[in-house]
PyMOL CGO cylinders between C-alpha atoms (Angstrom):
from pymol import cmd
from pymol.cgo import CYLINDER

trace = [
    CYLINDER, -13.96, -2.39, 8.91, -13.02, -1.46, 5.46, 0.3, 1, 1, 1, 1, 1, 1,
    CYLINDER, -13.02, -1.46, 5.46, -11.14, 2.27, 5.94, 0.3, 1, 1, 1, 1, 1, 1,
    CYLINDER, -11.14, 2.27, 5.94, -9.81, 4.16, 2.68, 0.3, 1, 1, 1, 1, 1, 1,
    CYLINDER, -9.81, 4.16, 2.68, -6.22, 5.35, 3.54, 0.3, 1, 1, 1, 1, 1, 1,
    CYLINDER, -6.22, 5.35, 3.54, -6.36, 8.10, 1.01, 0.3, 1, 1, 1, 1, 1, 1,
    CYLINDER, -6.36, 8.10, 1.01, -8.75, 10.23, -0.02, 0.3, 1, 1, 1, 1, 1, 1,
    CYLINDER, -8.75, 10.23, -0.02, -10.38, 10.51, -3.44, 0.3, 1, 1, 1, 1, 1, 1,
    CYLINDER, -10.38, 10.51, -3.44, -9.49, 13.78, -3.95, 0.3, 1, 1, 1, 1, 1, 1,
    CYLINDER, -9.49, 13.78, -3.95, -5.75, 13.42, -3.22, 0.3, 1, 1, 1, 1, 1, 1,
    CYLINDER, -5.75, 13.42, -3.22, -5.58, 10.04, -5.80, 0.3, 1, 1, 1, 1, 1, 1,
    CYLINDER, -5.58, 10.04, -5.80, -7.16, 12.34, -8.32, 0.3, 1, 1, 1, 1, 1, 1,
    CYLINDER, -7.16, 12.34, -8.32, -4.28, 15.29, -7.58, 0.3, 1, 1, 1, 1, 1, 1,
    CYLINDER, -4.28, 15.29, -7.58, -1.88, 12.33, -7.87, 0.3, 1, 1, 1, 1, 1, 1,
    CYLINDER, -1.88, 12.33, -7.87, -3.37, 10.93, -11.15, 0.3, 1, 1, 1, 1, 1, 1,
    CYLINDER, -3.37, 10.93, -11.15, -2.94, 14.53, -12.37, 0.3, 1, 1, 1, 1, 1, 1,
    CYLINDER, -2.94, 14.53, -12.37, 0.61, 15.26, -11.29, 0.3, 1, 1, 1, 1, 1, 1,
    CYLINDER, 0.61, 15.26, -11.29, 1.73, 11.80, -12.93, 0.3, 1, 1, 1, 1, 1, 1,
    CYLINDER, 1.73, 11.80, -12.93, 0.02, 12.78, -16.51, 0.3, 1, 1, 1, 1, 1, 1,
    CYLINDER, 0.02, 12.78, -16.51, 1.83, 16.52, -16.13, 0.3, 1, 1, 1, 1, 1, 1,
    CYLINDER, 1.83, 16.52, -16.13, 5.18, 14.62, -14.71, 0.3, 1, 1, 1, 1, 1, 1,
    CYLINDER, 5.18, 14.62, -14.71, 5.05, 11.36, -17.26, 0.3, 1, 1, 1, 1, 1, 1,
    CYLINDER, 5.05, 11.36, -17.26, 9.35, 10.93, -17.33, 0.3, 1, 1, 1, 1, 1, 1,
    CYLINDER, 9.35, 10.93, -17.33, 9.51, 11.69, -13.21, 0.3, 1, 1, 1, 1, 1, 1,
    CYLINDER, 9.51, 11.69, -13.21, 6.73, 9.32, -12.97, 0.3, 1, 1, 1, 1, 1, 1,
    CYLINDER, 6.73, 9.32, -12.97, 8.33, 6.72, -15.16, 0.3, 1, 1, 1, 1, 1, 1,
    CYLINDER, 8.33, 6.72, -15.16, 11.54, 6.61, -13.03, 0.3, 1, 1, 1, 1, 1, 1,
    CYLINDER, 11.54, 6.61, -13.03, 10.10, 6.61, -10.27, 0.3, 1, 1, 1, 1, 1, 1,
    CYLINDER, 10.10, 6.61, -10.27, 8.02, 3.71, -11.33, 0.3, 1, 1, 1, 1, 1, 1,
    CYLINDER, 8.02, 3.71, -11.33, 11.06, 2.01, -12.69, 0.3, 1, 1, 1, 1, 1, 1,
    CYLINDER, 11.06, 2.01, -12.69, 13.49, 2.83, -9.16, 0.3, 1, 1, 1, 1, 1, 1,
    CYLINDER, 13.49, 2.83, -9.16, 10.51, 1.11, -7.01, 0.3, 1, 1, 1, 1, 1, 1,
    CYLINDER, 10.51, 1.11, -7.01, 10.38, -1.95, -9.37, 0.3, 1, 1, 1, 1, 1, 1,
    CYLINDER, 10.38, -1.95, -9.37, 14.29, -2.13, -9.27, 0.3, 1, 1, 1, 1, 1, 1,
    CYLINDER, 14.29, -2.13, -9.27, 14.72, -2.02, -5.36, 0.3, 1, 1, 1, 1, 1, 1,
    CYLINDER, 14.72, -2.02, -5.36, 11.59, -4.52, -4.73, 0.3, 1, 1, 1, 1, 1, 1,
    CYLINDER, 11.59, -4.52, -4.73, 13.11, -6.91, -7.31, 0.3, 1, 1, 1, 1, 1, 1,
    CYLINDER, 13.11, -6.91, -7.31, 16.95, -6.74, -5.48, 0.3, 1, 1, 1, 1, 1, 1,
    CYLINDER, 16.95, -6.74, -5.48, 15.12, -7.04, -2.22, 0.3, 1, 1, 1, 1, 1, 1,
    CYLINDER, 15.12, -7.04, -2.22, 13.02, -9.39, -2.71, 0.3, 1, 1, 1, 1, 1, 1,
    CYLINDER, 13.02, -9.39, -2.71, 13.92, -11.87, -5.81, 0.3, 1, 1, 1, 1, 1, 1,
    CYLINDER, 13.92, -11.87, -5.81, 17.19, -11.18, -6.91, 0.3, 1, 1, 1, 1, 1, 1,
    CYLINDER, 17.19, -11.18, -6.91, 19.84, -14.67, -6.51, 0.3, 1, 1, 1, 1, 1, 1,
    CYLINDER, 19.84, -14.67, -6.51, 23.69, -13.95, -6.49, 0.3, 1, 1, 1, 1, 1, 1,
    CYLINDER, 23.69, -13.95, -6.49, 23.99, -14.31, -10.45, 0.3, 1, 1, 1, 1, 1, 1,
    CYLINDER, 23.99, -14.31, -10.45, 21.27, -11.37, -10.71, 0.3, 1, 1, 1, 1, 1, 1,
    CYLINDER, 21.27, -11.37, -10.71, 23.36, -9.03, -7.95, 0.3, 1, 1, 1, 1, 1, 1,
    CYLINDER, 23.36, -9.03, -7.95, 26.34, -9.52, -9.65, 0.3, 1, 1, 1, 1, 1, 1,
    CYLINDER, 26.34, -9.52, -9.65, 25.04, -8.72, -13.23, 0.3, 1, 1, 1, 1, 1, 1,
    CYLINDER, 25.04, -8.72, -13.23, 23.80, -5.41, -11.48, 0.3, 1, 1, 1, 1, 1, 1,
    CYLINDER, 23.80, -5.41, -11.48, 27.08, -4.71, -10.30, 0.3, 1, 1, 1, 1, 1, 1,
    CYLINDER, 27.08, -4.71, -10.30, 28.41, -5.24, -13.77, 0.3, 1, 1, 1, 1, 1, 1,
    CYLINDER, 28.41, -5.24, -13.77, 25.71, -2.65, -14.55, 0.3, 1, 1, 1, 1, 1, 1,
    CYLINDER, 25.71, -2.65, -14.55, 26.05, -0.21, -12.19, 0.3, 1, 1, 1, 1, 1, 1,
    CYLINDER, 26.05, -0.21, -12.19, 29.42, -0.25, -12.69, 0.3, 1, 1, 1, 1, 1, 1,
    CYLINDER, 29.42, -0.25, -12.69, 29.59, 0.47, -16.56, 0.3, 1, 1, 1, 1, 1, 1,
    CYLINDER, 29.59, 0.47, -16.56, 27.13, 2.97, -15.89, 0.3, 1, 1, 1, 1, 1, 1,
    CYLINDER, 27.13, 2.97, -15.89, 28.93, 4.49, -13.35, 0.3, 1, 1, 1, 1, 1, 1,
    CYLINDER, 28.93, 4.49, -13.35, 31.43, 5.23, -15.99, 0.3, 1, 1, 1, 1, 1, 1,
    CYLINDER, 31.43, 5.23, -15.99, 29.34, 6.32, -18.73, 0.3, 1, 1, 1, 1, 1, 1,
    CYLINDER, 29.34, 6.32, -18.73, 27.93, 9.14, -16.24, 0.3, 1, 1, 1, 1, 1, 1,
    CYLINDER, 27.93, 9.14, -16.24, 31.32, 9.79, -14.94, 0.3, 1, 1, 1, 1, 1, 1,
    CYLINDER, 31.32, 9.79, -14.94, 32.49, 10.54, -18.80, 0.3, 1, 1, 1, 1, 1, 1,
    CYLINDER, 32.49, 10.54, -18.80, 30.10, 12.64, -19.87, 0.3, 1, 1, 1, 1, 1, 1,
]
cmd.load_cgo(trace, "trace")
């Protein structure tokens, strides 16, 4: 049996709430991408060049 999980009408009300909400939508977009790829494909060289990120970034927020 081939069941649709969600509604027509609520992936239209989504569509629409991305196009009003483009930079919350973008982030978001971009946070998903960023946890699937640590959780999934990310070796020890990639984790540590995210720390390195986080970490300067970390300070930039932290300074201004």
């Amino acid at each position: 049996m081939n069941e649709k999980k969600t509604t027509d009408s609520q992936i239209k009300a989504s569509r629409n709430w991305e196009k009003k909400n483009r930079k919350k939508a973008t982030i978001a977009s971009y946070r998903r991408t960023a946890r699937s790829f640590i959780r999934n494909h990310a070796n020890e060289e990639d984790i540590e060049e995210l720390r390195q990120l986080l970490h300067e970034r970390e300070k930039l927020i932290k300074e201004g």
